[in-house]
N, C-alpha and C positions, 0 to 999 in steps of 0.2 A: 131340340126345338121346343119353345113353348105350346103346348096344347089348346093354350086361348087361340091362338091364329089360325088352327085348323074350326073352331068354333065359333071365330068370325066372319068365318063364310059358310057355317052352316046354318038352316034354320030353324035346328031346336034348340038354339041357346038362347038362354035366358041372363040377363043381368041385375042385378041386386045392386046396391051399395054397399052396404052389409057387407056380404059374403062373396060377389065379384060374380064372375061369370060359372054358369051352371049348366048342365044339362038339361033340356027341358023332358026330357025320358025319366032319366035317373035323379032329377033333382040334387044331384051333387055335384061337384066337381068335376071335371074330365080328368079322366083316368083312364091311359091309354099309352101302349107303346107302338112308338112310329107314326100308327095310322088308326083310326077309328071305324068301327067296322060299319057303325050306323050311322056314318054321316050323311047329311041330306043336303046337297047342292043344286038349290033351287034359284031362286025369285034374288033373294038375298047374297047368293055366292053372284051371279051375275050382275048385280047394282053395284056390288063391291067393286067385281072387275072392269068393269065398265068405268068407274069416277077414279079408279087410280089412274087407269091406260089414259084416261082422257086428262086429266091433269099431269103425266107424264109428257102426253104428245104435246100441250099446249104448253109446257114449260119449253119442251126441246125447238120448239117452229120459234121460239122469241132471241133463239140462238145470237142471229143473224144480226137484230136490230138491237140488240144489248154491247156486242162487240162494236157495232157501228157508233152507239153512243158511248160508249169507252172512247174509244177511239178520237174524237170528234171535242167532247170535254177533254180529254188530257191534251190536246194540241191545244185547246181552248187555254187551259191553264197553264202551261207552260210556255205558250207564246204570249201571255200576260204577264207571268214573272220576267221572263225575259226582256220585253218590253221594257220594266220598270227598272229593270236593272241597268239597262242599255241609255234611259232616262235618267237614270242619275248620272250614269258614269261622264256620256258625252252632250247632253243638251243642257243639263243645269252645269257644270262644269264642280260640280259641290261631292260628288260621289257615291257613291251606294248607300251610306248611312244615314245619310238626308232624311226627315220626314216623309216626304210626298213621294218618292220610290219603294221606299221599305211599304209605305200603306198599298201601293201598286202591285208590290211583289204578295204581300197578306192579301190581298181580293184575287190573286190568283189560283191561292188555296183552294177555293172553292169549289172551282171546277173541276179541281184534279181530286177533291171529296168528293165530289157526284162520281166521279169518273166510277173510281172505285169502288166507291158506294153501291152503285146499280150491276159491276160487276162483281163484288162479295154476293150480294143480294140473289143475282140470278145462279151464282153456285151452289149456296146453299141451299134452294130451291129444285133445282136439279138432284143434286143429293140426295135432298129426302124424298123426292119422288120414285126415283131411283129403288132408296132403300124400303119402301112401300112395294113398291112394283115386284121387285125380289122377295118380299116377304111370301107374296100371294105365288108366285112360282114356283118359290121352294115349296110349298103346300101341295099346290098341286102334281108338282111334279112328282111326291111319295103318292098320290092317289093314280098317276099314270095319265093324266088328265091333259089334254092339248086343248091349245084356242089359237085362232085366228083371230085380229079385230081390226076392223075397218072403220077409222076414224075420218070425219070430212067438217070441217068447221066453216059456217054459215056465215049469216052478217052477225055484225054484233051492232044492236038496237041499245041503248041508253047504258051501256053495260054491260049486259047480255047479249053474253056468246050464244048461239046457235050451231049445236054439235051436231052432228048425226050417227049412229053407232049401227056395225053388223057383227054380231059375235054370232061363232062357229066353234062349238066346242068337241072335242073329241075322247069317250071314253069315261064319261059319267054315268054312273050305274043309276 
């Protein structure tokens, strides 16, 4: 495991450009097997865990309405190529290759692009929250460290969401 992750949620690391992340004790580097013995899980380990959980939980509650607009667009797009196909074959009596059904069938694309589009989008979203979220667990968990959090999302005014947070951690020295 890399050593920056446990001194991303501590608060005496320091970062440089330079020379990367440091000890604010030691002024050097982290050096350390497993676990560090003066690590400081304060203000900063909680901010951390707090804006992962919460962009975890608010990726996973959009589950719902991401599948629903899959869903919704692909019958959108496929009942438009169809349409168009169904257009050339029996009401122009001219066939599939016709200009004005092939163009019908092409603006069908589109929404089977959004379709997928929004559901690529919201798994790779997931993912990396996912793989965020794990990061800070595997950490904690070599420090023996439990949390609870109680997430409860508000109005959302001009864009801004409105979260609420209770962290309950267990076994921080």
């Amino acid at each position: 495991m890399n050593p920056s992750r446990h001194c991303d949620l501590c608060d005496h690391q320091k970062k440089d450009l330079k020379i990367g992340t440091t000890c604010g004790l030691t002024d050097r580097k982290p050096e350390f097997n497993g676990t560090c013995a003066k690590i400081k899980l304060n203000e900063k380990f909680e901010n951390k865990l707090k804006m992962v959980n919460i962009e975890y939980h608010n990726i996973k509650r959009k589950k719902a309405l991401t599948y629903a607009y899959f869903i919704v667009f692909l019958a959108v797009g496929i009942t438009v190529i169809i349409g168009g196909y169904l257009l050339g074959t029996y009401a122009l009596d001219s066939g599939v290759i016709s200009t004005v059904p092939l163009i019908i069938m092409g603006v069908g694309l589109a929404p089977l692009g959004m379709a997928f589009g929004t559901l690529n989008k919201y798994r790779q979203e997931i993912e990396v929250a996912k793989i965020k979220k794990n990061n800070i667990d595997e950490v904690l968990n070599k420090y023996r460290i439990e949390y609870e959090i109680d997430i409860s999302f508000g109005k959302e005014i001009h864009g801004t969401q409105e979260v609420h947070t209770d962290l309950k951690t267990k076994g921080i020295r």
